[in-house]
C-alpha positions in Angstrom: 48.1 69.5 78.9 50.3 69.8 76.0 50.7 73.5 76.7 51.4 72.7 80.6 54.4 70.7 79.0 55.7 73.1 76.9 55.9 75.4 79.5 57.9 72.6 82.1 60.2 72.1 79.4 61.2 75.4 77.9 61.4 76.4 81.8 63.9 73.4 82.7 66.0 74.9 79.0 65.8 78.3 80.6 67.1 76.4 84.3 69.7 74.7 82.3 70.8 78.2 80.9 70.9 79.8 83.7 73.1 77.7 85.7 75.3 77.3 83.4 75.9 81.1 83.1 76.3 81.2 86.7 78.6 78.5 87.2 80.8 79.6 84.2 80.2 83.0 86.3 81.4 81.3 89.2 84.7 79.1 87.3 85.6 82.6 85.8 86.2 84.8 88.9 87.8 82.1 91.0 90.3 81.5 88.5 90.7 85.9 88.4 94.4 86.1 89.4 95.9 82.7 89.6 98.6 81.1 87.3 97.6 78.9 84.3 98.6 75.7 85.9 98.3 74.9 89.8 101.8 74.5 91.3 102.7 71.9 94.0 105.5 70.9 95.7 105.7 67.7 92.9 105.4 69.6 89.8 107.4 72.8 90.5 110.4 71.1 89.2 109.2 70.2 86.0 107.1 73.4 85.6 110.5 76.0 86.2 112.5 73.0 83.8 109.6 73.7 81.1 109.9 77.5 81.7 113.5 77.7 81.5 114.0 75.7 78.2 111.9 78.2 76.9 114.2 80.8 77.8 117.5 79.4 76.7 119.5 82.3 78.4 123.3 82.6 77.3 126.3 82.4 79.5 129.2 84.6 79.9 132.2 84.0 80.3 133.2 86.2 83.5 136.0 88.9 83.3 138.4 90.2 86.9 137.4 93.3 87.8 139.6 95.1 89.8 138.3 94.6 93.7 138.3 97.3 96.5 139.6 95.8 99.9 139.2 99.1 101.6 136.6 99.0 104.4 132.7 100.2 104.5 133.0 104.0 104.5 129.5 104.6 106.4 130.1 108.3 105.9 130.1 108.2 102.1 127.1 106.1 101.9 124.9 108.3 103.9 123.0 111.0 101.6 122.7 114.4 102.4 121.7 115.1 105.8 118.5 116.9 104.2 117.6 114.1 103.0 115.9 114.0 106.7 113.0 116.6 107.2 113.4 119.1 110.3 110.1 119.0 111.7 110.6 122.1 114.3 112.6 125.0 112.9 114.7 127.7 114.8 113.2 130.6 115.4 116.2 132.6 116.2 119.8 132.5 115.6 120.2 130.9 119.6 119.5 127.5 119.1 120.2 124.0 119.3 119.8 121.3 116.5 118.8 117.9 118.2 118.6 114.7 116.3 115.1 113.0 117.6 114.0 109.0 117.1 110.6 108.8 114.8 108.2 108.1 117.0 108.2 111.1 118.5 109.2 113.7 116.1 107.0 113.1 113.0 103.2 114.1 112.8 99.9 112.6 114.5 100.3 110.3 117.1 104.2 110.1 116.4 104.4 114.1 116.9 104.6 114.6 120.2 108.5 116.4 120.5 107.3 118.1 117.2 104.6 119.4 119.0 106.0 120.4 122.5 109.4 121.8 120.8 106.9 124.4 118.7 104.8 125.3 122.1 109.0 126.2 123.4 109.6 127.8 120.0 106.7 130.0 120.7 106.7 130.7 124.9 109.7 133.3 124.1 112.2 131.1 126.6 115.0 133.1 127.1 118.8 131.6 128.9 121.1 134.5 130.0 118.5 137.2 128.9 118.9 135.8 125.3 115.5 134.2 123.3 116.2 130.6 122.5 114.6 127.9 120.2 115.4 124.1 119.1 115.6 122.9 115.4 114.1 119.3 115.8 115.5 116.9 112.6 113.0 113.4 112.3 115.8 110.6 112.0 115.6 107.1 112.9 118.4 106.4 115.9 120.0 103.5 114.1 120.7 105.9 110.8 121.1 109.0 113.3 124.0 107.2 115.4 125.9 106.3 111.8 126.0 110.0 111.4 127.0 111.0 114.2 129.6 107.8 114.9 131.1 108.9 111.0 131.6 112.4 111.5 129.3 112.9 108.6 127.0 115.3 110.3 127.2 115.8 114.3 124.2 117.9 115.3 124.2 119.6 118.4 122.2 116.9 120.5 120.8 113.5 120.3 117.5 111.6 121.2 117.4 108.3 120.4 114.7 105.7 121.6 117.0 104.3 124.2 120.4 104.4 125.7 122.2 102.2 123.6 122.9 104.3 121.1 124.3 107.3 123.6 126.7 104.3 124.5 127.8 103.2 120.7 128.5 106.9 119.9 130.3 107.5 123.2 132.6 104.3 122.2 133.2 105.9 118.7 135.0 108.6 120.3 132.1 110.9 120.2 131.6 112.7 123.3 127.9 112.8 124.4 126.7 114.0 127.9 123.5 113.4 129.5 121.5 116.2 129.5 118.5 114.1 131.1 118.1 110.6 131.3 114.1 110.7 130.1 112.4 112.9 127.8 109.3 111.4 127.5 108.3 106.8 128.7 108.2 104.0 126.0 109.1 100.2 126.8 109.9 97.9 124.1 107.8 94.9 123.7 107.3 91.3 121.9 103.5 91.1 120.7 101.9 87.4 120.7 99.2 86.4 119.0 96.2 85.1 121.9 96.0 81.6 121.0 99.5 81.4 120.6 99.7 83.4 124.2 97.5 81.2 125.8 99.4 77.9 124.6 102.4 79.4 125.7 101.0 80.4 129.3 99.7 76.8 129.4 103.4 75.6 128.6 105.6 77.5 130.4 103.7 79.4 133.0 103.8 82.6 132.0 105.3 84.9 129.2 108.6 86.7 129.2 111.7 86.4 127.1 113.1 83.8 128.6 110.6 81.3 127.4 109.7 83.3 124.4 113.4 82.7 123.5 113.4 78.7 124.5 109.9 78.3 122.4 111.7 79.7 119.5 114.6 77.4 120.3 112.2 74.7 120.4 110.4 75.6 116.8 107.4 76.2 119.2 107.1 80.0 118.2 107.4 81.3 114.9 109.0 85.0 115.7 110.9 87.7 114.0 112.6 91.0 114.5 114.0 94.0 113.7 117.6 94.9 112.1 119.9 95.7 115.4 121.9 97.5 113.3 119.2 100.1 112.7 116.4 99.4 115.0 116.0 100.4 118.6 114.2 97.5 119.6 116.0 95.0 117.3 119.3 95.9 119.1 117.6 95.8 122.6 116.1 92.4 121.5 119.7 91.1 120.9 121.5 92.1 123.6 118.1 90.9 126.1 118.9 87.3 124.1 122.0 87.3 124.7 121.7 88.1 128.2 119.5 85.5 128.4 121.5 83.1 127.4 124.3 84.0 130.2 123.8 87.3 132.1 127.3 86.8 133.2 128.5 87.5 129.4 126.4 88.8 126.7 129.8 87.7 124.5 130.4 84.2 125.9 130.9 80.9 123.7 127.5 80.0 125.8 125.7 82.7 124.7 126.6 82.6 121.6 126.1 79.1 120.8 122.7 79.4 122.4 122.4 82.6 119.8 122.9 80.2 117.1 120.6 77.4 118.0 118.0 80.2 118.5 118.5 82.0 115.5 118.4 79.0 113.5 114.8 79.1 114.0 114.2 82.6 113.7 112.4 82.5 110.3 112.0 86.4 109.8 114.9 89.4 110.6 113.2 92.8 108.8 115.0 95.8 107.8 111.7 97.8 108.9 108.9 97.8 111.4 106.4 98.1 108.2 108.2 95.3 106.7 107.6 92.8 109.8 103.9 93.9 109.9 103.2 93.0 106.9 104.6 89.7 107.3 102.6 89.3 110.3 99.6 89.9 108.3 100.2 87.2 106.1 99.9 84.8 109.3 103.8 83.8 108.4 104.4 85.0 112.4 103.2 84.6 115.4 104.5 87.4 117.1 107.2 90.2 116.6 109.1 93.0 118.6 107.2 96.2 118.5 107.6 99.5 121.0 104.2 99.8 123.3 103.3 103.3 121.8 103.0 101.9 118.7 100.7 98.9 120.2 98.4 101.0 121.9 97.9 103.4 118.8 97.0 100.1 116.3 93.3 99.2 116.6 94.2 95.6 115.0 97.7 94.6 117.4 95.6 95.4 120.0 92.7 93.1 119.5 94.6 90.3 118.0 98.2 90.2 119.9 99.3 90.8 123.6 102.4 93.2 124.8 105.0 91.6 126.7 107.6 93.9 127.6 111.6 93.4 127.5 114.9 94.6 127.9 115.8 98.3 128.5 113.4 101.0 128.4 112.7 103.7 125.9 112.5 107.2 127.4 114.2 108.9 124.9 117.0 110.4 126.9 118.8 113.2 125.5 122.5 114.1 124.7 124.9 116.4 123.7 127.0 116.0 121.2 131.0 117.1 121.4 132.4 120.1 123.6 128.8 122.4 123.4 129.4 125.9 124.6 127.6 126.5 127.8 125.3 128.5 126.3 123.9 125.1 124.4 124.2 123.3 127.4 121.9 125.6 129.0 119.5 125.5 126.0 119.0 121.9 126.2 118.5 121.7 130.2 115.9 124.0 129.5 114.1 122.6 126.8 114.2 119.1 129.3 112.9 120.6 131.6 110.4 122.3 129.5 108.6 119.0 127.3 108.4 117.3 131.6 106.0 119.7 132.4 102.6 118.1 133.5 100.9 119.2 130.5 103.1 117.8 128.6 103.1 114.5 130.0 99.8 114.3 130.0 99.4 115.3 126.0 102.3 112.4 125.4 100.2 109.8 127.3 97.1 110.9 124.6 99.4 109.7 122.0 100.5 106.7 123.8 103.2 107.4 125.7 104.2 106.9 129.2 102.6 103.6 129.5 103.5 101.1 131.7 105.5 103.0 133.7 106.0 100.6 136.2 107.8 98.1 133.7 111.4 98.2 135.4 114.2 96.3 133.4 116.3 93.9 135.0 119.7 94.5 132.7 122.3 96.6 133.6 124.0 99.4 131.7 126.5 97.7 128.3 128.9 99.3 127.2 129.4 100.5 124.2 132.5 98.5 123.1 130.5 95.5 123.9 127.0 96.7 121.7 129.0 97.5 118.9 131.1 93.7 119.5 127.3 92.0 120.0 126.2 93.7 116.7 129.3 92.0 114.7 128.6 88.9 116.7 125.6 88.8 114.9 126.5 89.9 111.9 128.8 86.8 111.6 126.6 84.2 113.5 122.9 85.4 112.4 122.5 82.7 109.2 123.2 79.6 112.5 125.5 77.8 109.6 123.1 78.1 106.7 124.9 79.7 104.5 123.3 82.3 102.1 123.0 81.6 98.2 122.1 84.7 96.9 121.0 85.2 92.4 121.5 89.3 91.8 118.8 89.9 88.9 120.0 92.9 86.9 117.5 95.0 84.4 119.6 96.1 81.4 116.5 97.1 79.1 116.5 100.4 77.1 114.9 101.7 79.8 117.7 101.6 82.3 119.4 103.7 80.2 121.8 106.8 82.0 121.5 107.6 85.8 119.4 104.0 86.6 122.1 101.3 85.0 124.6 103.5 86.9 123.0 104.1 89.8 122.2 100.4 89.4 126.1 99.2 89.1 127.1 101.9 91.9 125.0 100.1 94.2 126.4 96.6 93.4 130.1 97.8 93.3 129.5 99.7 96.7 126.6 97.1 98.2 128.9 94.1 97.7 131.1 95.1 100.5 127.9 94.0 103.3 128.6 89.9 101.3 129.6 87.9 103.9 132.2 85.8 102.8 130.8 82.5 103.7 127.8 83.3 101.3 127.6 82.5 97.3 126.8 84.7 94.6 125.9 84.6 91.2 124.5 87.3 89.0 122.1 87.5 86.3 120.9 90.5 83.1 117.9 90.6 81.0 116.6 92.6 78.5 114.9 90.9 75.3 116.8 87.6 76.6 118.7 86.4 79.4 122.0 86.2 80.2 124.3 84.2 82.9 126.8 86.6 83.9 128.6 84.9 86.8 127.4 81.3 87.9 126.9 80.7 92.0 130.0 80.2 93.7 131.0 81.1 97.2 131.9 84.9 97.4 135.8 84.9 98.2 138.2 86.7 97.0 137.9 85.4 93.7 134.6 85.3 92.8 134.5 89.2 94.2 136.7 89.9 91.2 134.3 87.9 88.8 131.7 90.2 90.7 132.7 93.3 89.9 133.9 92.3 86.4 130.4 91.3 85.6 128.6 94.4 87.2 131.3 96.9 85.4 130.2 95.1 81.9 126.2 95.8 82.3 124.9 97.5 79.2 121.5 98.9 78.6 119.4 98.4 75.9 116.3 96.0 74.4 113.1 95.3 75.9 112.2 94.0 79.7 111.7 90.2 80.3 111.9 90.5 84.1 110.2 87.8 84.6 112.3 85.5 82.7 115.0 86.8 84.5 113.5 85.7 87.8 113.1 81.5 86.4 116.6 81.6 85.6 117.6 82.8 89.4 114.6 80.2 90.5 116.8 77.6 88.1 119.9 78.3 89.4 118.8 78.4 93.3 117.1 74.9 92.4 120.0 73.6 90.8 122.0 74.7 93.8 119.5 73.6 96.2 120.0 69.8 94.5 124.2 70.2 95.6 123.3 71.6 99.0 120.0 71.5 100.9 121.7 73.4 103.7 121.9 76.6 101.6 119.3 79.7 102.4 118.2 80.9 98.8 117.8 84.8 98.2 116.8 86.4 94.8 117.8 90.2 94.2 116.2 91.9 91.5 117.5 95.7 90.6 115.2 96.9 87.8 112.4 100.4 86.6 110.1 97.7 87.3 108.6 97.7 84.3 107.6 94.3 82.2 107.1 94.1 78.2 108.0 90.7 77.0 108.4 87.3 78.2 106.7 85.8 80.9 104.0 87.8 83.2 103.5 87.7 87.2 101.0 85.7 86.9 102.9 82.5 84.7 105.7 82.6 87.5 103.5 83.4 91.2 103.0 79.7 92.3 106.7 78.7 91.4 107.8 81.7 93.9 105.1 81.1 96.0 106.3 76.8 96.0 109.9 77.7 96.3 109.2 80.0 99.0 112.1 82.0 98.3 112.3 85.5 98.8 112.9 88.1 96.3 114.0 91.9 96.9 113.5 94.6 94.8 115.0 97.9 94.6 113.4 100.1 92.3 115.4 102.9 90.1 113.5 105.7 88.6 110.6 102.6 89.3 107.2 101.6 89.0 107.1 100.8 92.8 103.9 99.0 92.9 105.3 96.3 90.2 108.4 95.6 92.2 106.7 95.6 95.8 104.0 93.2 93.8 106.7 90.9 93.8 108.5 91.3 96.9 105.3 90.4 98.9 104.8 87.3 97.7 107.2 85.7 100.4 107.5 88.9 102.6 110.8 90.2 101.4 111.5 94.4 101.2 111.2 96.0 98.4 113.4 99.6 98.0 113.1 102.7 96.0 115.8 103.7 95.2 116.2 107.1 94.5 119.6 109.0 93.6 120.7 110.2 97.0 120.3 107.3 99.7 120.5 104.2 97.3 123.9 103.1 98.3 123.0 103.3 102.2 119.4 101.5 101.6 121.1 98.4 99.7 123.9 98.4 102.3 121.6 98.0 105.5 119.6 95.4 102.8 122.4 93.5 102.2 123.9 93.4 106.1 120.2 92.0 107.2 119.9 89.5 104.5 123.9 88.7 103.3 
């Protein structure tokens, strides 16, 4: 008996034991990655006050810089056309260089021109008893059309996604021609998620963008899309909208005020694709734009999210550019007629092309005038009269020393040009400690010169405290916040991405995560992981920046955002 309860208690000790090794087990790893204290909506502002005191970052006083009032030169932004890989080389010296959209002139499912302008390469095609061949350059059409539009590089023909770009370039006083009016079929498309689908058929019947834009109107939708500036189905989506709106007037004071209410509760504009399916991921969106040859090649938007197609069609027509000897002219008509064969079409429609062929749209052809006029239109009215306040986060550690800190300031001096003036500004440096260099103010002429004065007086040198860098931004957008609720808060940070003293990721994720305020990071010389750790927090881009393209990247960033 005395044994029996021996055993019962050293077995309830060894009970005792065990559980509390497993539930210590258990307290441990749930804790594995979040910040030291919980952060709500009530404490955040004492929590970043705590932080910041700790900081006690100094403040300049700002110095004038001298300010450049020239306009954006697009041409001396752009890198090096090699910069973009030709995917199909010549293989003789009669050929023509065409300028192809990505989804068709890259590799795997996005290879099909590659792979059809190699079979011509190879079939020994021959105009006026001469052997022919293409050169086939992988360029997005957005960044393709600035080329072309700036005279930087003109290649000898041009397929974008869709028509609209043909248009912009002919209305830049580029001549393009229409060699043939469809290479290969693509529609664009807004993808839904199902239950969000189905509430929306319940609603309003049925699905198109006429109530996909009143449900975002009405807050009912949470939507976003891509940079009409850049993207083929970003600028489609704008100018179906708009039409929307009035299809009397893409450019009327109805349809833009309608623009405005609409965008007001457009939550998400992304410089990229990638970017805005990422975002979607998160569950931040219920649905986005997306071309149907994408959707039908992505196991996950096809099981989760239905197509709904708008606007103009993508067939990939194909131009060519200025006054082409004949000789070229004959080239291209041949290669079109070439990559229509039935073998071909039936290879594209294997990598997801040429779907929904029956999809007809109901628009009619814009001119170019009017594209370009709709993309300033919404430059101007994109923020719907919530003005951006935007905290530019500068690395000046030791490591930032040489090309990064000027690479770093280039892109500022240069990048500052895409501020819209009803937006404010202030900028901040770190290295061992923290320094104010110009306080928020709204970004006229004035504070421009305060701007550049600061940016020209970055100096490298000290250790990394990015992270203390990012509470005072926090501080400053709060304090801001407090004078104007209206505002839209933006952090910038411009660092090597690297972190050795102050405050870590982890002290500082549930303030950003509270505040819900974006940050962007472009990367010089950087650790890319760091920087894109902190950019996807609330879904914001994050940029390397290497040498050759950093000025063009940061000046599509900041038109999107600023």
């Amino acid at each position: 008996m005395q044994k029996k309860s021996k055993f019962l208690l050293i077995s309830t000790v060894l009970l005792v034991v065990v559980f509390g090794l497993v539930y210590a087990g258990i307290t441990l790893t749930s804790n594995l990655g979040k910040s030291k204290a919980e952060v709500t909506e009530e404490n955040a502002g004492d929590r970043l006050s705590k932080l910041f005191k700790k900081i006690s970052p100094t403040t300049e006083t700002p110095v004038k810089g001298q300010i450049d009032l020239d306009p954006v030169d697009v041409a001396a932004s752009l890198p090096d056309i090699s910069k973009f890989p030709v995917t199909v080389n010549n293989t003789n010296d009669n050929f023509v260089e065409i300028f192809s959209s990505t989804e068709k002139s890259g590799t795997g499912v996005d290879g099909w021109l590659t792979d059809v302008a190699t079979e011509f390469n190879n079939a020994n095609i021959t105009v006026n008893g001469k052997s022919v061949s293409v050169k086939i350059r992988n360029i997005a059409s957005g960044t393709a059309a600035d080329y072309i539009k700036s005279g930087k590089y003109i290649p000898d023909a041009f397929t974008p996604s869709n028509e609209l770009w043909g248009e912009m370039v002919q209305a830049s006083g580029v001549k393009a021609q229409l060699v043939s009016k469809r290479l290969v079929g693509n529609v664009p498309g807004i993808v839904i998620a199902k239950a969000k689908y189905d509430a929306m058929i319940e609603k309003y019947g049925s699905v198109n963008i006429q109530s996909v834009t009143e449900a975002i109107a009405n807050n009912e939708l949470s939507m976003g899309y891509t940079d009409p500036f850049a993207s083929s189905t970003g600028l489609n989506f704008l100018i179906t909208a708009l039409h929307t709106f009035d299809n009397t007037n893409i450019l009327s004071d109805k349809a833009v005020q309608e623009f405005e209410k609409f965008q007001s509760n457009v939550p998400f504009i992304a410089s990229t694709t990638i970017q805005m399916r990422d975002a979607a991921k998160t569950g931040a969106l219920d649905g986005f734009v997306l071309e149907y040859q994408t959707y039908v090649n992505a196991a996950d938007l096809k099981s989760g999210y239905v197509f709904t197609p708008f606007g103009f069609r993508h067939d990939s027509p194909l131009y060519a550019l200025g006054d082409l000897p004949q000789e070229k002219l004959d080239i291209l008509k041949k290669f079109a007629e070439f990559v229509t064969q039935d073998k071909y079409m039936k290879t594209a429609q294997e990598k997801g092309f040429n779907g929904l062929d029956t999809y007809k749209s109901e628009l009619a052809s814009v001119d170019g005038d009017l594209l370009i006029s709709a993309q300033k239109v919404w430059k101007e009215k994109k923020n719907s009269n919530k003005p951006i306040t935007a905290v530019f986060v500068t690395d000046v550690s030791g490591s930032m020393d040489g090309e990064p800190i000027n690479r770093l300031k280039e892109s500022l001096l240069k990048g500052q040009k895409y501020l819209g003036k009803d937006n404010s500004i202030g900028l901040v440096s770190y290295s061992d400690g923290v320094t104010i260099k110009l306080p928020i103010a709204k970004f006229d002429t004035n504070q421009q010169s305060l701007f550049v004065g600061a940016v020209n007086s970055l100096q490298s040198g000290g250790g990394t405290a990015t992270f203390d860098g990012i509470v005072v931004a926090l501080k400053m957008l709060e304090d801001q916040l407090a004078i104007d609720p209206n505002i839209k808060p933006l952090i910038f940070v411009l660092s090597d991405g690297e972190t050795n003293q102050g405050y870590t990721l982890q002290d500082i994720k549930g303030l950003i995560e509270t505040y819900k305020i974006p940050i962007y990071t472009i990367g010089y010389n950087a650790n890319i992981q760091a920087l894109q750790n902190i950019s996807s927090i609330n879904e914001a881009a994050s940029i390397n920046a290497d040498t050759d393209d950093v000025v063009y990247k940061i000046g599509n960033l900041f038109n999107v955002q600023m």
